[in-house]
MIPA-745897 format. One record per residue (C-alpha): x, y, z; residue in three letters. Coordinates in Angstrom, 1 decimal, decimal comma. Example, Ala and Ser with C-alpha at 12.3 -4.5 7.8 and 13.67 -1.06 7.14 Angstrom:
xx:12,3&yy:-4,5&zz:7,8&residuo:ALA
xx:13,7&yy:-1,1&zz:7,1&residuo:SER
//
This chain:
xx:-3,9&yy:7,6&zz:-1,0&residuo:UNK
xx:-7,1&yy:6,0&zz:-0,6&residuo:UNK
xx:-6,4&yy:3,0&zz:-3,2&residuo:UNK
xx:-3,2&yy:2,6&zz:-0,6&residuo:UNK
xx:-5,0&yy:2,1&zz:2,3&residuo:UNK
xx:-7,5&yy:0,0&zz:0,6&residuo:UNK
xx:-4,9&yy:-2,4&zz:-0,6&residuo:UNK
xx:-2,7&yy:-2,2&zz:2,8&residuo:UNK
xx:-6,4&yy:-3,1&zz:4,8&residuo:UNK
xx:-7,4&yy:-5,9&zz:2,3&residuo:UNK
xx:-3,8&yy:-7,6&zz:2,5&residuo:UNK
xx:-3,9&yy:-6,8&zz:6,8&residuo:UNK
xx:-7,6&yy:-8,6&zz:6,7&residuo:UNK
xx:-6,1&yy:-11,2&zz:4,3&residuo:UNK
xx:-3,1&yy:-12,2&zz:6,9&residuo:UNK
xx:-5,6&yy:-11,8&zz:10,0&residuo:UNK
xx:-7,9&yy:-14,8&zz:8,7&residuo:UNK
xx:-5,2&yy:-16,5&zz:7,6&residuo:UNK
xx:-3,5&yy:-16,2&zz:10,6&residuo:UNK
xx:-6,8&yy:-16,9&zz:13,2&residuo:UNK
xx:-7,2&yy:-20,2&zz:10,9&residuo:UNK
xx:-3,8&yy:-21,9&zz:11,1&residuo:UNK
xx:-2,8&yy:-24,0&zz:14,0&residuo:UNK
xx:0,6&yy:-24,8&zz:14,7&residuo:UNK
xx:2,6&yy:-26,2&zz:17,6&residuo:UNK
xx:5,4&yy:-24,8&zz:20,2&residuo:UNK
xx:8,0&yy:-27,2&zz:21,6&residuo:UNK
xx:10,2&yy:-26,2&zz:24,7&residuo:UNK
xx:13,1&yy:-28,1&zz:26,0&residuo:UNK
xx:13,3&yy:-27,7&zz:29,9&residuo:UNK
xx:16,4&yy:-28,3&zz:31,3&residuo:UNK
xx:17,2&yy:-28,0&zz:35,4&residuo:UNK
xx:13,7&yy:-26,2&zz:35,6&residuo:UNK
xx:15,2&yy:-23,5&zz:33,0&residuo:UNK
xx:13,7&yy:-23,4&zz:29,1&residuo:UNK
xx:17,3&yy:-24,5&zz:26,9&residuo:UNK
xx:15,8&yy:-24,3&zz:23,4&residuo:UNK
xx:12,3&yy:-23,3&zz:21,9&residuo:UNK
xx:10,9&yy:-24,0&zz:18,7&residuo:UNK
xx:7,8&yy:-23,6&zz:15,8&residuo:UNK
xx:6,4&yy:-27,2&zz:14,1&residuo:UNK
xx:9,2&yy:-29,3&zz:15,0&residuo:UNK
xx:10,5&yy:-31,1&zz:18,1&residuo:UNK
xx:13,3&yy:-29,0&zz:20,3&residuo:UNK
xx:17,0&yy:-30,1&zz:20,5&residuo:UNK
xx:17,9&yy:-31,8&zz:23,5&residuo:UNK
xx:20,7&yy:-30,5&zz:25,5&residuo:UNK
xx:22,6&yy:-33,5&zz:25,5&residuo:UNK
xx:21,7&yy:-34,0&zz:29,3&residuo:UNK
xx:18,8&yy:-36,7&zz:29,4&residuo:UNK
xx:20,8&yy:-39,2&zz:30,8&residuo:UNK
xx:21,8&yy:-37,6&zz:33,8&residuo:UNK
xx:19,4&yy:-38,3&zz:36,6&residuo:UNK
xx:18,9&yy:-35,2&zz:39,5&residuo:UNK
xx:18,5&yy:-36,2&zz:42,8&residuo:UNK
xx:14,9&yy:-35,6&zz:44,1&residuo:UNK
xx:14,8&yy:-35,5&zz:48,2&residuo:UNK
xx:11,4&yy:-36,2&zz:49,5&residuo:UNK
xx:11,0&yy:-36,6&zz:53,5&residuo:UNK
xx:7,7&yy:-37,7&zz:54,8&residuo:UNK
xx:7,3&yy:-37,6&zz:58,9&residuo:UNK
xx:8,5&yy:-41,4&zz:59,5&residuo:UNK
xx:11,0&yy:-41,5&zz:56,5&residuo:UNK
xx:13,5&yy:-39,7&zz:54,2&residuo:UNK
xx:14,0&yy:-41,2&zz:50,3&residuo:UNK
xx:16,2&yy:-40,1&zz:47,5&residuo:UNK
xx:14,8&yy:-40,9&zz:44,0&residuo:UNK
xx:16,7&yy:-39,9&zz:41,1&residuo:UNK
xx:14,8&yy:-38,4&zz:38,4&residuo:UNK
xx:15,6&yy:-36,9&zz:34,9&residuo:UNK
xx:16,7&yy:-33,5&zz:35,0&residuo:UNK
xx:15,4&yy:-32,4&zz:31,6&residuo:UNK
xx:11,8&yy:-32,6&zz:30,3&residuo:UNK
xx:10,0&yy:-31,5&zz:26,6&residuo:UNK
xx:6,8&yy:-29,8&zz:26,7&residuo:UNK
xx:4,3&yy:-29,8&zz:23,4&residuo:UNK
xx:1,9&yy:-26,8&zz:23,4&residuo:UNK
xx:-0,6&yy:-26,9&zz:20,2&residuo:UNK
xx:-2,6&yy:-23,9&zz:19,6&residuo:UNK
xx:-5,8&yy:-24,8&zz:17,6&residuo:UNK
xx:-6,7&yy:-22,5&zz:14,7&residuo:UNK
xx:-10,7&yy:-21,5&zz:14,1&residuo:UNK
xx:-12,6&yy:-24,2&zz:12,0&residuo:UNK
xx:-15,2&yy:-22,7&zz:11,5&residuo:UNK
xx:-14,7&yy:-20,0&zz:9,0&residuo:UNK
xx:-18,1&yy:-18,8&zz:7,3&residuo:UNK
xx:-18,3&yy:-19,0&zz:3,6&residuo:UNK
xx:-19,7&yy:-16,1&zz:1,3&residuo:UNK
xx:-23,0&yy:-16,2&zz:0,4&residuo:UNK
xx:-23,7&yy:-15,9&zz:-3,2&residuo:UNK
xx:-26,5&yy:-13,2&zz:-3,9&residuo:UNK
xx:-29,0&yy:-14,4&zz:-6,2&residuo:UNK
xx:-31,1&yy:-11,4&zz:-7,8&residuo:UNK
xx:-33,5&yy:-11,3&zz:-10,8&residuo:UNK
xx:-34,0&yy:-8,4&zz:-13,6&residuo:UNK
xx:-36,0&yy:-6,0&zz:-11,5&residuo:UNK
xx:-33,9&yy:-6,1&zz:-8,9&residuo:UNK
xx:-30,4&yy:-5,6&zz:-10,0&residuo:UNK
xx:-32,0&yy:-2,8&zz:-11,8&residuo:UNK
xx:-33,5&yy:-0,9&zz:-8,1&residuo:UNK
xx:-29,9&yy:-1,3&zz:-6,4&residuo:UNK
xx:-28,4&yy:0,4&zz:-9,9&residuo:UNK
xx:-30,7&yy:3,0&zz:-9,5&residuo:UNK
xx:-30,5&yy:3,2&zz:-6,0&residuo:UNK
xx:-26,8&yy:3,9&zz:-6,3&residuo:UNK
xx:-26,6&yy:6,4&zz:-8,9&residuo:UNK
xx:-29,3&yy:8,7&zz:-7,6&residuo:UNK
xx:-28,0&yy:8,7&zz:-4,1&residuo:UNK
xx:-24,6&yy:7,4&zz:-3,8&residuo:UNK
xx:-23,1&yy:8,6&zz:-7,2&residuo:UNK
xx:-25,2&yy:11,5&zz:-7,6&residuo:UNK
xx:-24,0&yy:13,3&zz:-4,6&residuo:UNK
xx:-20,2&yy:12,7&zz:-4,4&residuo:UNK
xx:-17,8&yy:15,1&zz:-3,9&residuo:UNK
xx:-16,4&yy:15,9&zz:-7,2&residuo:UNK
xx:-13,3&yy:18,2&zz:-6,9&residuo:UNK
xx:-11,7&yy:18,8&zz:-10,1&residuo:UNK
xx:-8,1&yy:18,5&zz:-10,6&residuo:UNK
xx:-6,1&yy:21,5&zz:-11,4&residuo:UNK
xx:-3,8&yy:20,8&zz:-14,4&residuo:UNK
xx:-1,1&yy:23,9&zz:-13,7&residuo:UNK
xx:-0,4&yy:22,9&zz:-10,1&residuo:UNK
xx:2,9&yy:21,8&zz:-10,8&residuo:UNK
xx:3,3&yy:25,0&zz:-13,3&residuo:UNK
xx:6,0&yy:28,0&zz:-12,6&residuo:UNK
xx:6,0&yy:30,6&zz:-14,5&residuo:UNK
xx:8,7&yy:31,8&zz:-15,9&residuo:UNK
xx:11,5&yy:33,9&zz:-14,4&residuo:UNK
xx:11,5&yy:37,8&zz:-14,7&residuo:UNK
xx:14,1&yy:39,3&zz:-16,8&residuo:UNK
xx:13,6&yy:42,7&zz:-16,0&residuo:UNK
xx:12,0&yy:44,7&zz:-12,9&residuo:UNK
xx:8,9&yy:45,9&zz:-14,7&residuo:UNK
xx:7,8&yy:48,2&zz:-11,9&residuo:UNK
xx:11,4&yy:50,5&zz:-12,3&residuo:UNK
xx:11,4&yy:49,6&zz:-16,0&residuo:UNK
xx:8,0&yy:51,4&zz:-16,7&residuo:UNK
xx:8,5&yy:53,6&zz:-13,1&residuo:UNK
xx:4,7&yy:52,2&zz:-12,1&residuo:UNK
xx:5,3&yy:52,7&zz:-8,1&residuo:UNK
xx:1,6&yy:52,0&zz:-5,6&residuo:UNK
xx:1,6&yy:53,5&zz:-1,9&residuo:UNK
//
């Protein structure tokens, strides 16, 4: 169990950084003020509709224009992964000591674990009775 969840956390931790550190970008296609397509790292599909122009009505106090405008629009959203991952630090350590944190460990880390001890005849079932000893030899506790 515990060599599963250390493998499941190492391989969640793995995805996480990998994940955080990767940029990529979204493309939308908006068509009549409604999104038609959506996609990951490559431009959207049009909807075959750029060409037709929608009629924009602006009206100011002293006069009233009609402009016509394309209905459809693309919009580019890039989402910016982290930089500025830190590297591991190597650990340099002489002799001496390398030899403290390996006594350190055994004496108090090692020394004190909880040891249980596997039982070998857990799976075991004894055999199956024959014969109803307690009649058989008329042995009967009250």
């Amino acid at each position: 169990m515990k060599k599963i969840l250390h493998k499941t956390t190492s391989i969640s931790l793995a995805i996480i950084v990998l994940l955080s550190s990767f940029s990529f970008t979204v493309n939308k296609h908006i068509c009549g003020g409604e999104v038609a397509n959506t996609t990951l790292f490559v431009s959207a599909d049009t909807c075959g509709m750029e060409m037709n122009m929608c009629k924009k009505v602006s009206s100011n106090s002293k006069e009233t224009s009609i402009q016509k405008e394309p209905c459809c629009k693309d919009v580019s959203t890039t989402i910016q992964g982290q930089e500025n991952n830190q590297q591991a630090q190597s650990l340099d350590l002489n002799f001496p000591q390398a030899l403290f944190i390996q006594a350190f460990v055994y004496s108090f880390v090692l020394k004190y674990q909880n040891t249980t001890s596997i039982s070998k005849f857990v799976d075991y079932e004894p055999p199956l009775v024959h014969k109803d000893i307690q009649i058989l030899f008329q042995v009967f506790r009250i």
